[in-house]
mmCIF file of the N, C-alpha and C atoms, coordinates in Angstrom:
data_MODEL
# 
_entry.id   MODEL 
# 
loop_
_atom_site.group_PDB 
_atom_site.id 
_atom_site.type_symbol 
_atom_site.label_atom_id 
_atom_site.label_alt_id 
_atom_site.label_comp_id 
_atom_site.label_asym_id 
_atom_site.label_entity_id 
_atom_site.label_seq_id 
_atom_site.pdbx_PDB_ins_code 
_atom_site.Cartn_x 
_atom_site.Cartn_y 
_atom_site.Cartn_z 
_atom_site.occupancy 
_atom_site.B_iso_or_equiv 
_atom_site.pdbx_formal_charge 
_atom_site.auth_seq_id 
_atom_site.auth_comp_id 
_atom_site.auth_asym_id 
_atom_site.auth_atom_id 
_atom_site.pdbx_PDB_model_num 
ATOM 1  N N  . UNK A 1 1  ? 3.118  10.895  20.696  1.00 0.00 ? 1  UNK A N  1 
ATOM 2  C CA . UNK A 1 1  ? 3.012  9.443   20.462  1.00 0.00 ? 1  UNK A CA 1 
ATOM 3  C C  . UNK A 1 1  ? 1.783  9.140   19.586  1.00 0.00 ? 1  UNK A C  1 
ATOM 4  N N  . UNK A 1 2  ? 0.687  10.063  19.616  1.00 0.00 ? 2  UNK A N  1 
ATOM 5  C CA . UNK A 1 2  ? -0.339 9.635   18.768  1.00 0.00 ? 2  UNK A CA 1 
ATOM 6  C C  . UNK A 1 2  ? -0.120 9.704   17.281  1.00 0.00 ? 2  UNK A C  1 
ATOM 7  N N  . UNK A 1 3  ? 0.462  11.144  17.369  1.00 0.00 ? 3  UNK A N  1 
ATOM 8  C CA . UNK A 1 3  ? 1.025  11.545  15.827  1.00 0.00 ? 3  UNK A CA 1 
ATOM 9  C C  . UNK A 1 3  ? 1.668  10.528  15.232  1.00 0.00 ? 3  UNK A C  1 
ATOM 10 N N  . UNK A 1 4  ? 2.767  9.773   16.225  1.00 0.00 ? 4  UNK A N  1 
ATOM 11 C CA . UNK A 1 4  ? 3.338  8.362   15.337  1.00 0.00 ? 4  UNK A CA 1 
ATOM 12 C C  . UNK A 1 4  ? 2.424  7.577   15.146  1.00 0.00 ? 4  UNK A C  1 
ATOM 13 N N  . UNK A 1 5  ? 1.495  7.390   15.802  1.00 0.00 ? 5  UNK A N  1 
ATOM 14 C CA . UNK A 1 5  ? 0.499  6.151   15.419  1.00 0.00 ? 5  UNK A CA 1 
ATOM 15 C C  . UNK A 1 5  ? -0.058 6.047   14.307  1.00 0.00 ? 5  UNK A C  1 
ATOM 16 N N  . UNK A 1 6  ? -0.927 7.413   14.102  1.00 0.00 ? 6  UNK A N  1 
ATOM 17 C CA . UNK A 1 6  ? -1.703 7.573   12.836  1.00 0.00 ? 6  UNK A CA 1 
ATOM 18 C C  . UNK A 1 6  ? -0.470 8.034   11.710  1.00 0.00 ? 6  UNK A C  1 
ATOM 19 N N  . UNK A 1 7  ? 0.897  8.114   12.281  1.00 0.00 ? 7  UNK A N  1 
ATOM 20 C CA . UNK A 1 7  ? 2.007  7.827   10.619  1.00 0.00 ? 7  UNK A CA 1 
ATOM 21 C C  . UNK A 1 7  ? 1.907  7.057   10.272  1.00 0.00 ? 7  UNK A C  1 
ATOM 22 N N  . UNK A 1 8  ? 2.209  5.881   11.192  1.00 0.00 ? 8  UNK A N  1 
ATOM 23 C CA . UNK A 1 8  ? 2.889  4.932   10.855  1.00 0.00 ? 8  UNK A CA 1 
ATOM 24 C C  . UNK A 1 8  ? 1.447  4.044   9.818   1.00 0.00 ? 8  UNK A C  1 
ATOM 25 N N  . UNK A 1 9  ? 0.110  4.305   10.750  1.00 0.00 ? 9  UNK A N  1 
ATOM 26 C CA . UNK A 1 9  ? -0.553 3.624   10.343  1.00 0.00 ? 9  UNK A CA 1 
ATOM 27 C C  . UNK A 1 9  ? -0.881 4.263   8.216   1.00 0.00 ? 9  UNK A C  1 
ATOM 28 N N  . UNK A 1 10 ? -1.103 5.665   8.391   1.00 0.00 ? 10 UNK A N  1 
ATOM 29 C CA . UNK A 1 10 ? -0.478 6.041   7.302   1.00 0.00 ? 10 UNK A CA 1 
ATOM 30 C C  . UNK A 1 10 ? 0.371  5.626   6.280   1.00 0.00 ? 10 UNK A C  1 
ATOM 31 N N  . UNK A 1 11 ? 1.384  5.121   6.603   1.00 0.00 ? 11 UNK A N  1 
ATOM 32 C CA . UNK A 1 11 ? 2.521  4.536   5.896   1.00 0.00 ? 11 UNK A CA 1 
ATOM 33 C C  . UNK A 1 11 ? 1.918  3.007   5.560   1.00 0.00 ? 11 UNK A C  1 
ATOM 34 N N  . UNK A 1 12 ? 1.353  2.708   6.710   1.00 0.00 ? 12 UNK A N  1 
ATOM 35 C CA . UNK A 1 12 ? 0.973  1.418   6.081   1.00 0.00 ? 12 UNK A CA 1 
ATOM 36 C C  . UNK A 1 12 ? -0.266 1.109   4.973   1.00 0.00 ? 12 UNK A C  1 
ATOM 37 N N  . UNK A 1 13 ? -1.070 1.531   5.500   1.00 0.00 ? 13 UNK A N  1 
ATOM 38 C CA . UNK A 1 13 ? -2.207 1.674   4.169   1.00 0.00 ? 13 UNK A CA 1 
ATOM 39 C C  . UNK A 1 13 ? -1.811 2.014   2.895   1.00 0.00 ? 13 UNK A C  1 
ATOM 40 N N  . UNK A 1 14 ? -0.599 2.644   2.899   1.00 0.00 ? 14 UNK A N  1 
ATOM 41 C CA . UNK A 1 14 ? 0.063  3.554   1.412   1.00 0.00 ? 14 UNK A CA 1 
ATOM 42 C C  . UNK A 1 14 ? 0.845  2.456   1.019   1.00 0.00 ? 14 UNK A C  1 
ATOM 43 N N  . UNK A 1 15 ? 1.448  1.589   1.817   1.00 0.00 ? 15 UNK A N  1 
ATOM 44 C CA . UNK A 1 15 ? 2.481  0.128   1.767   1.00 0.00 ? 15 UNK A CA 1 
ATOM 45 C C  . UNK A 1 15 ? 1.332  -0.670  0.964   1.00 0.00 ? 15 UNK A C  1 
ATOM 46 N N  . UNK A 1 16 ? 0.464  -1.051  1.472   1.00 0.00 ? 16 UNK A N  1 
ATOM 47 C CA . UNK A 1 16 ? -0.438 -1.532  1.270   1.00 0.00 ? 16 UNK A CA 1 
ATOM 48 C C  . UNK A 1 16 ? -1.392 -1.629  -0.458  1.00 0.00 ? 16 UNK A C  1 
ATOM 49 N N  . UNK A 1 17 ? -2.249 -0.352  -0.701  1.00 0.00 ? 17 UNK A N  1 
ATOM 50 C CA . UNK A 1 17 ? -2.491 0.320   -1.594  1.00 0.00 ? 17 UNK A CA 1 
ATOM 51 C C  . UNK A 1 17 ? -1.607 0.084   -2.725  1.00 0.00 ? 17 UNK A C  1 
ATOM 52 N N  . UNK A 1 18 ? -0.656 0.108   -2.545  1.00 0.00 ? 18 UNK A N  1 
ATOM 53 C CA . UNK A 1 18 ? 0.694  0.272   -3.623  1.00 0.00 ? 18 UNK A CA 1 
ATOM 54 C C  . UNK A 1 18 ? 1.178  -1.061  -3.904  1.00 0.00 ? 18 UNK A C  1 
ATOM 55 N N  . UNK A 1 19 ? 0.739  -2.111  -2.705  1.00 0.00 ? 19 UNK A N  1 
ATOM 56 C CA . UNK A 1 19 ? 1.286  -3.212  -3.170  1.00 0.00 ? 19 UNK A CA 1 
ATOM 57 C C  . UNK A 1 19 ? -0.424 -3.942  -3.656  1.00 0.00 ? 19 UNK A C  1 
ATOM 58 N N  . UNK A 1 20 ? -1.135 -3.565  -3.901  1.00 0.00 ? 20 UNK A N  1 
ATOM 59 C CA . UNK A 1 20 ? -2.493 -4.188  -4.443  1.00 0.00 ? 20 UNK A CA 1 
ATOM 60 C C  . UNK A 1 20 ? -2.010 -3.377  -5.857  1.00 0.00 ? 20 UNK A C  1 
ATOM 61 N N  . UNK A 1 21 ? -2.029 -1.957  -6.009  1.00 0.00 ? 21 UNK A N  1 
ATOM 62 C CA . UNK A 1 21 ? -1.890 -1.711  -6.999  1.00 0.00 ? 21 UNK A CA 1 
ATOM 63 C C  . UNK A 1 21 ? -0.725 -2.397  -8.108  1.00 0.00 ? 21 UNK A C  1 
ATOM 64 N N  . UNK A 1 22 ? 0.592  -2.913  -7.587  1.00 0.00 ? 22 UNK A N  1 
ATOM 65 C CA . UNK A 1 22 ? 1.408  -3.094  -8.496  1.00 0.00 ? 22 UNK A CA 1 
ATOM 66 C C  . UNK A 1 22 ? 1.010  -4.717  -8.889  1.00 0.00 ? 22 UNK A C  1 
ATOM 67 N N  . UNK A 1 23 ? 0.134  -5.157  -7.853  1.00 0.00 ? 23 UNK A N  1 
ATOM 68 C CA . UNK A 1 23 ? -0.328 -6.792  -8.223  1.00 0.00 ? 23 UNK A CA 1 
ATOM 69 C C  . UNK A 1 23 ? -1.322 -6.696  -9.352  1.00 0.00 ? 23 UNK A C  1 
ATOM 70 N N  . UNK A 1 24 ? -2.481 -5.724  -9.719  1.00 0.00 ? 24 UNK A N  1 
ATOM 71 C CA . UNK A 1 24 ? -2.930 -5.818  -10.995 1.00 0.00 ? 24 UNK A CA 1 
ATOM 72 C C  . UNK A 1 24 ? -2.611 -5.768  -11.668 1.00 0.00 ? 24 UNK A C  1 
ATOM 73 N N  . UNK A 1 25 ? -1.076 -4.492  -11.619 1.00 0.00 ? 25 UNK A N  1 
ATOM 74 C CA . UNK A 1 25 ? -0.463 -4.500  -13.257 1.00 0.00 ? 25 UNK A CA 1 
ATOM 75 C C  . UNK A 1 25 ? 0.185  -5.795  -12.983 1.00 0.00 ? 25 UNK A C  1 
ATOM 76 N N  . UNK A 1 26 ? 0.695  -6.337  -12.936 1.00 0.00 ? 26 UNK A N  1 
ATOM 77 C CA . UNK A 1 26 ? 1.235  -7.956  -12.840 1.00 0.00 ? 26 UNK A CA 1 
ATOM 78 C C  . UNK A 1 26 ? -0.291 -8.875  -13.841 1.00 0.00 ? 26 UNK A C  1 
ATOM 79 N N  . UNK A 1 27 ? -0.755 -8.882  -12.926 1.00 0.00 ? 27 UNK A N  1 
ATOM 80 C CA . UNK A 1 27 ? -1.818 -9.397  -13.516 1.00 0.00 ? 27 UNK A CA 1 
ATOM 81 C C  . UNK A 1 27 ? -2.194 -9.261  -14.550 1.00 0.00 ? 27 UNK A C  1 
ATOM 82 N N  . UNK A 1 28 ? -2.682 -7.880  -15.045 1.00 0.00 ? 28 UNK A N  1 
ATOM 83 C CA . UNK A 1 28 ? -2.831 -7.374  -16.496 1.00 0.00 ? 28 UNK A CA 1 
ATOM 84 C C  . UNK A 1 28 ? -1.904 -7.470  -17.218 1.00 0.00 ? 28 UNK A C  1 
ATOM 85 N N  . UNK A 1 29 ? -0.431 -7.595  -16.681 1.00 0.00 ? 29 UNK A N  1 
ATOM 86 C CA . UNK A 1 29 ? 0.364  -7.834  -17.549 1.00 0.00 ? 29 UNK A CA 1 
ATOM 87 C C  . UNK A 1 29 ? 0.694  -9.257  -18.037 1.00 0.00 ? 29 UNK A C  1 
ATOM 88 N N  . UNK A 1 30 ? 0.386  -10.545 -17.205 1.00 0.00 ? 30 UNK A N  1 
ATOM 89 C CA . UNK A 1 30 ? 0.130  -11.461 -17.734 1.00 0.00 ? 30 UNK A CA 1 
ATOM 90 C C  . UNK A 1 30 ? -0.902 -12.038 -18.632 1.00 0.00 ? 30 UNK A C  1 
ATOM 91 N N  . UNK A 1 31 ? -2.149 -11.182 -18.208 1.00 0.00 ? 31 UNK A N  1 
ATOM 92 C CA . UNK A 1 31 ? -2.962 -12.169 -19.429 1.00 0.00 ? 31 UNK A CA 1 
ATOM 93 C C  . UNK A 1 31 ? -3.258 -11.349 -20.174 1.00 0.00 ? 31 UNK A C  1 
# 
């Protein structure tokens, strides 16, 4: 059960990360 914890939490930081990252190129791609 721990192992899922630190996945999931895993998965989320990477969810995360990835969705900051695709918001700059947005950004950079607008102005």
């Amino acid at each position: 059960m721990e192992y899922m914890g630190s996945f999931l939490r895993k998965a989320a930081t990477t969810n995360l990360f990835n969705s900051i990252k695709k918001r700059k190129v947005q950004n950079r791609a607008m102005s």
